[in-house]
C-alpha positions in Angstrom: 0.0 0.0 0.0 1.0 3.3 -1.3 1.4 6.4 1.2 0.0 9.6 -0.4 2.0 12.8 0.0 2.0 14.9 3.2 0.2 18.1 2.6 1.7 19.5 5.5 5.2 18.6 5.1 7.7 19.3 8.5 9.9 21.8 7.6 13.0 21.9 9.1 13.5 25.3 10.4 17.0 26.4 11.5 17.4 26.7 15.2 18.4 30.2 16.8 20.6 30.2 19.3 18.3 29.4 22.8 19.2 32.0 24.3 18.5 34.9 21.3 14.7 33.8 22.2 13.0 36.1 24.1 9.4 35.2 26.1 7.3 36.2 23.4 9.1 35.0 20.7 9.3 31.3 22.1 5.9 31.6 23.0 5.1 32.8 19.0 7.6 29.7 18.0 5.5 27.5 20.0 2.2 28.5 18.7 3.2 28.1 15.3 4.6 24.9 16.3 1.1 23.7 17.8 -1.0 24.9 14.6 1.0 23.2 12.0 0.9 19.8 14.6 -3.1 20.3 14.7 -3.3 20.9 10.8 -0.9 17.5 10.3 -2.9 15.8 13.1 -6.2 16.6 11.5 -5.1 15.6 7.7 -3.8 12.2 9.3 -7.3 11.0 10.0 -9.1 13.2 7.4 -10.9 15.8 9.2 -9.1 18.5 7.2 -11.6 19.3 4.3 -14.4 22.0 5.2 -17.2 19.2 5.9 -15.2 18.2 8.9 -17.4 20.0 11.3 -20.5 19.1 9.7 -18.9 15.4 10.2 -18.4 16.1 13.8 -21.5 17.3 14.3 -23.1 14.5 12.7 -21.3 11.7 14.8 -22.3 13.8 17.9 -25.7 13.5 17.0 -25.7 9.5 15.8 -24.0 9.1 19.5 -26.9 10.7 20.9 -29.3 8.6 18.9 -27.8 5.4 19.8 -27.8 6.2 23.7 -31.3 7.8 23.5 -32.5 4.4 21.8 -30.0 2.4 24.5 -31.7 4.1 27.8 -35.6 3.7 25.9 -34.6 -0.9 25.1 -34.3 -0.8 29.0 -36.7 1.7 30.1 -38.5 -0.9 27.6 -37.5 -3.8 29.0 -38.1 -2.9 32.8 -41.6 -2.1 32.0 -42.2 -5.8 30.6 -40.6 -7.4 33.1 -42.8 -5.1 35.7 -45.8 -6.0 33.9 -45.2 -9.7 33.7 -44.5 -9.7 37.3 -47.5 -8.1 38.3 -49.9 -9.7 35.8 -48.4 -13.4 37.3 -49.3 -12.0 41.0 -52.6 -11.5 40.3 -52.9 -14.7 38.7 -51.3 -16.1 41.5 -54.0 -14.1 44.0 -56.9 -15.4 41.8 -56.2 -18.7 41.8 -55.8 -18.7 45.7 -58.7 -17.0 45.9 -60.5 -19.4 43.8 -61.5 -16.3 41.2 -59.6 -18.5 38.1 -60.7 -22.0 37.9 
């Protein structure tokens, strides 16, 4: 398997001496450094197009779906049971009191 291009390729920048660098220029170095690591980590698992929000937002909202269907199967479930339950006790109370058969 093939590996496509990086669109972000590392560039190699050369290093001023450490201690030229004042606060706000490390801090500016930094910054830069943490954008262009986001824009490479986002391209690595394809989130880097304009839809990726709209993606985002769409898993977000599956996620919600699934645990909104997940919580009303056992809300679902409990109730059956429940109902079972009772509908055997009364049963169970008519036959003893000779109501059912």
């Amino acid at each position: 398997m093939q590996r496509e291009p990086d669109p972000h390729p590392v560039v190699s920048v050369p290093h001023p001496d450490p201690g030229s660098l004042s606060g706000a220029g490390l801090e500016d170095l930094l910054h830069v450094a943490a954008a262009r690591g986001a824009r490479q980590a986002l391209a690595e698992i394809g989130l880097d197009n304009g839809e990726a929000r709209e993606d985002i937002r769409e898993l977000r909202s599956l996620l919600a779906a699934l645990r909104l269907a997940r919580q009303t199967a056992w809300q679902t479930a409990v109730k059956i049971v429940t109902t079972a339950f009772v509908l055997a006790l009364l049963a169970w109370a008519g036959i003893k009191l000779k109501l059912l058969g």
